[in-house]
C-alpha atoms as one frame of an Amber mdcrd trajectory, in Angstrom:
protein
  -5.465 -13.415   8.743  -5.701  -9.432  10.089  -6.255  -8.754  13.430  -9.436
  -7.606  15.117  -8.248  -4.610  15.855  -7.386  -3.837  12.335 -10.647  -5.256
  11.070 -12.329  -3.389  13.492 -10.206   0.098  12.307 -11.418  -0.972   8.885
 -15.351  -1.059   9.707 -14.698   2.152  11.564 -13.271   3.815   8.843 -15.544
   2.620   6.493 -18.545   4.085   8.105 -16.420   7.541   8.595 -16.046   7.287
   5.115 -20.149   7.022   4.606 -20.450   9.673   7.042 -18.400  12.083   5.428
 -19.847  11.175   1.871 -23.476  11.484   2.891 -22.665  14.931   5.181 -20.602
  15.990   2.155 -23.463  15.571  -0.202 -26.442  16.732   2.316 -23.905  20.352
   2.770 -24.431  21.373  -1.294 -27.910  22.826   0.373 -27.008  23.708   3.716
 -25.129  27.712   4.505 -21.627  28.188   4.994 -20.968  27.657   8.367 -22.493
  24.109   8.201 -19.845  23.584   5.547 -16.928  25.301   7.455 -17.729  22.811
  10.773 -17.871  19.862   8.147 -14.510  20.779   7.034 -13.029  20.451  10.930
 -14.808  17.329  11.308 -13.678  16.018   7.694 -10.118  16.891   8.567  -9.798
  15.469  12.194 -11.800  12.079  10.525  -8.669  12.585   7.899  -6.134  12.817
  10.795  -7.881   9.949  12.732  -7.861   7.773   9.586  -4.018   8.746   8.379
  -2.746   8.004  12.214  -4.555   4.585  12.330  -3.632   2.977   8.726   0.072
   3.765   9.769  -0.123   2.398  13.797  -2.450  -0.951  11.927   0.200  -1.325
   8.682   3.375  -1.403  11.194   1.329  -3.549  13.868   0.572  -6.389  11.531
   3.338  -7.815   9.758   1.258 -10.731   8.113   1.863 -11.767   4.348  -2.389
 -11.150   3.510  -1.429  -7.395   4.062  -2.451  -6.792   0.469  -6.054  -6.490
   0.769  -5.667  -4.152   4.120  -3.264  -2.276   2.016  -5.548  -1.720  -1.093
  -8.750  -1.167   1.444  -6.385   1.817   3.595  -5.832   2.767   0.474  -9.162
   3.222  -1.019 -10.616   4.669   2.766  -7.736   7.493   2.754  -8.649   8.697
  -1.027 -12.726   8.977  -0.487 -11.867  10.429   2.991  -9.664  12.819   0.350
 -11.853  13.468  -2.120 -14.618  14.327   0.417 -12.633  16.933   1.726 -11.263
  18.612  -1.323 -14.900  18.290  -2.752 -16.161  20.597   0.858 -13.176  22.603
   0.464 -13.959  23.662  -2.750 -17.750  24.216  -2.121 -16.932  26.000   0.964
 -14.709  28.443  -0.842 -17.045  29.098  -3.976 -19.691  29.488  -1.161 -17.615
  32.047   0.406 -17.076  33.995  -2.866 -20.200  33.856  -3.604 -21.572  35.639
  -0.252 -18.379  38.080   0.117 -19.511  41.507  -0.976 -17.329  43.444  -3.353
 -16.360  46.871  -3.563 -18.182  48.067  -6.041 -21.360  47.169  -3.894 -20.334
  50.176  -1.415 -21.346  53.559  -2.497 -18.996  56.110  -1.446 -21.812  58.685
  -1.538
């Protein structure tokens, strides 16, 4: 049987994992520096989420470690996928709104 403390990192993550799908969905409408704060909060929730799977998987040294291990697992690769999925939007946003140089007329 886990700990509470790692059951408790997994409900945590889980909803940072909602969060970030749901803000990473609602920023397809929203301008780019919404998207370029989501990306600092989607990579310190990365961080956060990275640091506590490793303390959690080298604090409990139980034999059901399987199921924590499949369910870090799964949290760290949405948590990934939500932030390649902003950085990408964030940079086709970007090129989008740059101006080029043949908008300047030299005139």
């Amino acid at each position: 049987m886990l700990s509470d403390s790692a059951l408790t990192f997994m409900i945590i993550s889980w909803l940072l994992v909602l969060i970030s799908i749901v803000l990473t969905l609602f920023s397809r409408y929203k301008h780019t520096q919404f998207k370029q704060h989501l990306m600092v909060f989607l990579n310190i929730t990365l961080l956060t989420q990275i640091t506590l799977s490793i303390y959690n998987l080298t604090s409990n040294q139980n034999d059901n470690l399987n199921n924590f291990i499949v369910s870090c697992t799964c949290v760290l690769l949405a948590q990934i996928l939500c932030n390649v999925f902003c950085y990408m939007s964030l940079k086709r946003r970007i090129a989008k709104v740059k101006p080029t140089l043949d908008s300047f007329s030299m005139e």
